[in-house]
N, C-alpha and C positions, 0 to 999 in steps of 0.2 A: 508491434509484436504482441503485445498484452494491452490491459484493461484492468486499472487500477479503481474501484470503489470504494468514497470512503462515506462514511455518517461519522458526527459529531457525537460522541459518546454524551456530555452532559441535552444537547438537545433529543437523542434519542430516551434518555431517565424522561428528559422536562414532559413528552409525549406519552410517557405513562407504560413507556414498552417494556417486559419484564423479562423476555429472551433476547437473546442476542440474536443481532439481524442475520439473515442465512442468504443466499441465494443456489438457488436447486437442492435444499439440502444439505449445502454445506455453510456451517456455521462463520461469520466474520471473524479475524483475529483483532485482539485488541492490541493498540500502539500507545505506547506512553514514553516520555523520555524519562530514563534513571538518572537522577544527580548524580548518582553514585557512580557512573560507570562513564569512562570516555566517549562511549557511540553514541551515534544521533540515532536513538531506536526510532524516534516517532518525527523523523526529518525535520524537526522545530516547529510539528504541527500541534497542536491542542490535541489531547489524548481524543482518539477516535479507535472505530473499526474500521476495517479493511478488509477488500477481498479481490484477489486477483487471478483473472481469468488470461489464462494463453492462446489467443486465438488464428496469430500470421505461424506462430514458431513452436514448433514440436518442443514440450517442455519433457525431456526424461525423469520430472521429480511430479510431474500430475499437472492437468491442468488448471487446477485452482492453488497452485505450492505458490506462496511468495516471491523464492526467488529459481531464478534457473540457469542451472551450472552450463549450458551452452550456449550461454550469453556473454558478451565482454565488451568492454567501450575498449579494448585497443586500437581498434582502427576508425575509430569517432575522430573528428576533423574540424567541430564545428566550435563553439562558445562553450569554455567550462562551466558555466553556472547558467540559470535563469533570470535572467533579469528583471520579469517583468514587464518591461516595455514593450512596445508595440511602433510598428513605424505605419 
C-alpha cells in the first residue's frame, strides 16, 4: 500500500548534510522516541527521518501524510509481530 523511507539521522550529520533529506520537495519527518511519553514514536528505531509515499491506496490525508485514516489491520490474519526470521 505504501513506501516507508528511512535515513539514519546521526549518519546523514556524519555526511555533512545540512537540510533535511526531501523527496519531490517534500521535506522528511524526523522520528525519535520520547522517554517521557508511552508511544513508540520512532518503533525502537534509532532517531531517523522518514517519508512515506501512498502508492497501491488512495490516502485522503496526501500522498506523502504518515499515516492514513482508511487503513486498519482489522481484518490482518497473519503473525502479530515481525520476527525477523526467514524460512
Amino acid at each position: 500500500m505504501a513506501v516507508e523511507n528511512l535515513v539514519w539521522v546521526d549518519a546523514w550529520t556524519a555526511a555533512g548534510q545540512k537540510e533535511l533529506p526531501s523527496f519531490h520537495g517534500v521535506p522528511y519527518d524526523r522520528m525519535q522516541d520520547d522517554p517521557a511519553t508511552p508511544a513508540d514514536e520512532a518503533h525502537q528505531f534509532q532517531p531517523h527521518y522518514d517519508r512515506h509515499v501512498w502508492l497501491y491506496r488512495e490516502n485522503p490525508s496526501g500522498v506523502f501524510a504518515p499515516f492514513n485514516p482508511a487503513v486498519s489491520c482489522a481484518h490482518h490474519r497473519g503473525a502479530t509481530h515481525h520476527t525477523g526470521a526467514t524460512k
